[in-house]
N, C-alpha and C positions, 0 to 999 in steps of 0.2 A: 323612139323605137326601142324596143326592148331591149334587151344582153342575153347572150349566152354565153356556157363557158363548154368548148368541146375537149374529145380527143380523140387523137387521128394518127393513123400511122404514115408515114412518108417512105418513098419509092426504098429505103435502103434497111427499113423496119424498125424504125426507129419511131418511138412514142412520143407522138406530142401534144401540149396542153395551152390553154388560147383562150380569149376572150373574143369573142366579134357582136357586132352591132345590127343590126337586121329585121328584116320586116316581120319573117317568120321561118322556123325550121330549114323549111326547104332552099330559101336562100343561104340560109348558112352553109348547106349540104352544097351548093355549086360554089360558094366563094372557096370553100375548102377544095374541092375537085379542081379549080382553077389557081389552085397553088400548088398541084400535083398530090394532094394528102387524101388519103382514106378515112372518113367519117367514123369512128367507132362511137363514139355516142355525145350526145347533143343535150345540155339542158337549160331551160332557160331560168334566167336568175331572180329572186324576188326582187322586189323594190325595196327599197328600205325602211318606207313604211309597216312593210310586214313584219318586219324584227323589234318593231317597237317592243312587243311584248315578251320577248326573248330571255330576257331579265340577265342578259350576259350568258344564254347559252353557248352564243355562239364569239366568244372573246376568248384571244389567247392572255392566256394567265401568266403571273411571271415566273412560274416553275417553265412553263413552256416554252417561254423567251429562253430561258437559260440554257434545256435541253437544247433549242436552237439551235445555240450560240457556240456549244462545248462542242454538236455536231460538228457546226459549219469550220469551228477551229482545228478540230481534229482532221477533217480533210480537205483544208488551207495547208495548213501543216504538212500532208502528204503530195502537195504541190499538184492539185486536182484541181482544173478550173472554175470556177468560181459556177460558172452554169449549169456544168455537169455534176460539181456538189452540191446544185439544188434538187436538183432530179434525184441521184440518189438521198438526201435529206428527204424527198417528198417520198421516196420508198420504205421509207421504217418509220412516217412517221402514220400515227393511228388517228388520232387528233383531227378529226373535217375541221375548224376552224384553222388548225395550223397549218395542215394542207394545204387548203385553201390561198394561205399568205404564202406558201411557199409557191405554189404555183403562181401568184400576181407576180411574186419577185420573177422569177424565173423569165415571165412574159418578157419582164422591162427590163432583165440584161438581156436576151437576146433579141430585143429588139437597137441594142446596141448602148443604152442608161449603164451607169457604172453601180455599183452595189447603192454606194451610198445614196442616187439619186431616187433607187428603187424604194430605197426604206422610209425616204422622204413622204411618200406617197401612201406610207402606212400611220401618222404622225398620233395615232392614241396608244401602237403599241408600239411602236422604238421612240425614244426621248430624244431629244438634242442630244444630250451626252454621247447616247449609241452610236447619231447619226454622226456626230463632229469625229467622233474615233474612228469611223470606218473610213469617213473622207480623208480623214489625214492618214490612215494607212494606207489607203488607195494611190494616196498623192507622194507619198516619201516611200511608195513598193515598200513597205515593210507591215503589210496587213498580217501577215506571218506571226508577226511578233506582238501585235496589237489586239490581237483577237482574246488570244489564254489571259492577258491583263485587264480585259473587258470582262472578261466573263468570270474571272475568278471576283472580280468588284459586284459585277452582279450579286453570283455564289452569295458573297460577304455582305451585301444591304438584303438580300433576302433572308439569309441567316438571322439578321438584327432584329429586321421585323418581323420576322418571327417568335422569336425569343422575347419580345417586348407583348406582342399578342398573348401570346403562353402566362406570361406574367399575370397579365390584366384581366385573365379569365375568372379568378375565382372571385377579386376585388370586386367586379361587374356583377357575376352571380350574387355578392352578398348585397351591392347596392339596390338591384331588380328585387331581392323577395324583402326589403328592409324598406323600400318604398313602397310596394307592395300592402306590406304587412299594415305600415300607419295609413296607407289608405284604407283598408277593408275598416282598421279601427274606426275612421274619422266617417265613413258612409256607413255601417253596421251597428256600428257599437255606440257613440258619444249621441247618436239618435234616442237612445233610449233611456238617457237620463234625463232631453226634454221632455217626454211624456212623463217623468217622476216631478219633475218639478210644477209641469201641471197638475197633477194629482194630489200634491202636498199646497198649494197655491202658496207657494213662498215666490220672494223676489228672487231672483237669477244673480248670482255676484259676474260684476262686468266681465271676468277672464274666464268664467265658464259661456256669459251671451256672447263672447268674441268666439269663442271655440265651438258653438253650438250655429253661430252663424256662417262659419267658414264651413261645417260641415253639411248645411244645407246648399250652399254656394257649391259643392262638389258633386250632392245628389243632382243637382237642377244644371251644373256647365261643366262636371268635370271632366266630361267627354270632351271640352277643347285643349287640356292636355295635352288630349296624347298626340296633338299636331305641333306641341313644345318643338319636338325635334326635327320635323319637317319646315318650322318658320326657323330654329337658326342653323339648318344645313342652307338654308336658301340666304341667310344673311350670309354666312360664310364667302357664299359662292357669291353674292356681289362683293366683295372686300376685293376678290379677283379681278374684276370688272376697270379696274385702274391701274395702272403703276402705280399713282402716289398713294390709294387705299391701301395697296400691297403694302407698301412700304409704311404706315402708318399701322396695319396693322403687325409687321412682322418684327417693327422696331418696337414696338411696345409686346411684344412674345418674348424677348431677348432682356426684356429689363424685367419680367419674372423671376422672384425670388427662386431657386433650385431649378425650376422649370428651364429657365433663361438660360441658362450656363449648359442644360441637360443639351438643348437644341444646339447650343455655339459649338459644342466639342462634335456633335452629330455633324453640322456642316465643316468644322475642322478638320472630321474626319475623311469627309466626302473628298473635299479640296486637298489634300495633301495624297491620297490616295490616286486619285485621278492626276494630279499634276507629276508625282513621282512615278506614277506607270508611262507617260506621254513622254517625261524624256529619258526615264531611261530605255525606251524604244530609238529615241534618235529626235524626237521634235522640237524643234526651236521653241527658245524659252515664251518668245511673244504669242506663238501660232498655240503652243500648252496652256497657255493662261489664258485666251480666248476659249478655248472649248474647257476648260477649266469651271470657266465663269459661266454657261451655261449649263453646267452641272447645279449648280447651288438653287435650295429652294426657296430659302429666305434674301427677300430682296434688297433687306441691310445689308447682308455679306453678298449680296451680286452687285451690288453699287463700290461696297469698298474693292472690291475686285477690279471693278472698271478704273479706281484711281490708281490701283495697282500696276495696273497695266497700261498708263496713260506714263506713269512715272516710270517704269521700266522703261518703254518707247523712249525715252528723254534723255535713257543713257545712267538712271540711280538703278540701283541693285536691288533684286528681286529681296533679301532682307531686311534693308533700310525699307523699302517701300511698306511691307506688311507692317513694319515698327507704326510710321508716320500715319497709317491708318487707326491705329489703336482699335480695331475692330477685334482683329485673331487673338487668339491667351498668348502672352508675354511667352511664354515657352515655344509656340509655333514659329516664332520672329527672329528668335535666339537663337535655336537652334539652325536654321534657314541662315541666318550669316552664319554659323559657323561654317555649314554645309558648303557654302560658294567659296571661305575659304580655303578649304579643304578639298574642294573640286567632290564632294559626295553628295553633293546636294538632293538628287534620285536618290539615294540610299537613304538619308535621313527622312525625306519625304516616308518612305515606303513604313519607317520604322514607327517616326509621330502617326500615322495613320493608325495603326497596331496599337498606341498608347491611347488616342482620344478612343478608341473601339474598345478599348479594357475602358474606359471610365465612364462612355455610356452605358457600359453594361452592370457595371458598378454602382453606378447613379440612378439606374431603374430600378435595379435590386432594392438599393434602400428606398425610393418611392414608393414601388406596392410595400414593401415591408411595415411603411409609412401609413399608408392608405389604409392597410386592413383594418387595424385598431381603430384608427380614427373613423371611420364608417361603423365600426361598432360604438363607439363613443357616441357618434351626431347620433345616430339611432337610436341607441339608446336613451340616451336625454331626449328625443322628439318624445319617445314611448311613456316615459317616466313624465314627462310632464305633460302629455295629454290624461293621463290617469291620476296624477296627486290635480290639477284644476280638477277636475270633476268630484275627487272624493272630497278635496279641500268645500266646495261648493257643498255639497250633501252633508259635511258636518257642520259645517256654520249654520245650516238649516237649521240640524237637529238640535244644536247649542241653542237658538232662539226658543224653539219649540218647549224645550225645557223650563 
């Protein structure tokens, strides 16, 4: 049977918002009357087939998570309860897709679901991490204090990825018209020295018939290109298809020269950030290191996590244990015993966080910085030496001719 989603006002004037199930309209119109509600309007919902085509119009974005997020904390904070600051969240916001979620959530706490249960049910736009933090602020009453550390973490990996976006813009723009460019050569141009060489009937030197045969190869299939990127986003996405893919591919990402080190201090940064927010709200170190460990996207550091936390359970120190892993940078380990020495261990967290977030950003810097030259480099050499084979070819002609 279909879905609608109504709103209705009830005996005290107060607005409400619903999902129901039904044969058609007019059932919904009695089931609502037989809950004492007044019908203000009725629609019924596509399928989800219909949104195939959508192309993400209809997806909350992660600026929209954040706005969310800083809402919902802002009146947490003013000790508003959790259902009535959806309601009002669902009045300022403009967003039909975020509406939309704010209103599913709303259904499912007041149908009696605690936040976190609600957000479960939304699992493409709140992550484990979101989900793990709201339950454990639900469960230790200190959502209060849980929310602004959530959402400042957001704030800060949207910040990143952005500034790494930003970066890669004009690297991208020069590699698109630098690919570009030696194609139009290799389909336009390197064509028209085979018809010189018919016309002179000289023999072809091997490295110009390699180059004149690749560039017929391009006229006649280079249209299967441009599906390059369509066959390895789909390989990508089975490497996901497994844990131990995962983990074959993400261990072999981390032993990348630069690259390698760029990612560890990115998940270093994740985990220290996320673990130092959980307890200095108040959460025990085991129940932090669990939602901790589903924060991480590389499945090396979510494995050394789990022995992490296998050995904590055991009774050895959240220091020793990072040590015994040799996964994290020799300074995340060091510091972390000093930290439990010292009883700061929240604070050092909060601060290594701050450091690996300056060295990713440092490490991108000199990557494009990296990149641009060297994309002028590779291009250049492809350009130069599609053109010295060809002239090289035409003068050794002429030298015989002679």
């Amino acid at each position: 049977m279909p879905q609608y989603e109504y709103q209705a006002c009830d005996i005290e004037g107060n607005i409400q918002y619903g999902h129901l199930t039904a044969e058609n309209e007019q059932a919904v119109v009695l089931s609502l009357q037989s809950q004492q509600l007044i019908p203000l309007k009725i629609e019924q919902q596509a399928d989800e087939g219909d949104n195939v085509l959508n192309f993400g119009g209809s997806k909350v974005s992660n600026r929209d998570l954040i706005d969310f997020t800083e809402g919902l904390t802002t009146l947490i904070e003013a000790k508003i309860p959790i259902d009535r600051a959806l309601v009002l969240l669902e009045g300022i916001t403009a967003k039909p897709a975020l509406q939309k979620l704010i209103v599913d959530l709303r259904t499912d706490v007041k149908e009696g679901k605690t936040l976190a249960d609600a957000l479960q049910n939304h699992p493409q736009t709140f992550s484990r991490m979101y989900i793990n933090m709201v339950h454990a602020g639900e469960e230790g009453g200190i959502l209060e204090k849980l929310l602004p550390k959530l959402a400042n973490f957001l704030a800060s990996a949207d910040e990143a990825k952005r500034t790494v976006i930003s970066s890669m813009i004009y690297p991208m723009i020069l590699l698109a018209v630098g690919i570009l460019s030696v194609g139009m050569l290799m389909v336009f141009v390197v064509p028209q020295f085979a018809q010189m060489f018919e016309d002179m009937g000289a023999t072809m030197p091997d490295s110009a018939a390699f180059l004149l045969g690749t560039s017929r190869w391009l006229q006649s299939y280079g249209w299967i290109l441009l599906f390059a990127p369509v066959l390895v986003w789909l390989g990508w996405k089975h490497l996901d298809s497994s844990s131990e893919l995962r983990f074959q591919r993400d261990k072999f990402l981390l032993s990348l020269p630069l690259f390698g080190n760029l990612l560890l201090d990115a998940e270093s940064s994740r985990f220290c950030r996320t673990l130092g927010s959980l307890l200095s709200a108040g959460i025990p170190l085991l129940k932090a290191l669990h939602i901790a460990r589903g924060v991480m996207e590389n499945e090396v550091v979510g494995k050394s996590l789990e022995q992490v936390e296998e050995a904590v359970r055991s009774g050895a120190s959240l220091g020793k244990s990072l040590i015994n892993t040799a996964t994290f940078p020799t300074l995340l380990a060091q510091l972390v015993v000093v930290g439990e020495e010292s009883g700061r261990t929240a604070d050092i967290l909060e601060k290594l966080a701050e450091t690996f977030d300056t060295n990713v950003k440092q490490q991108t810097s000199r990557l494009v910085a990296l990149a641009e030259p060297l994309l002028i480099l590779v291009l250049g050499v492809a350009v130069g030496a599609i053109v010295i084979t060809m002239l090289s070819a035409i003068f050794s002609i002429t030298d015989v001719s002679l």
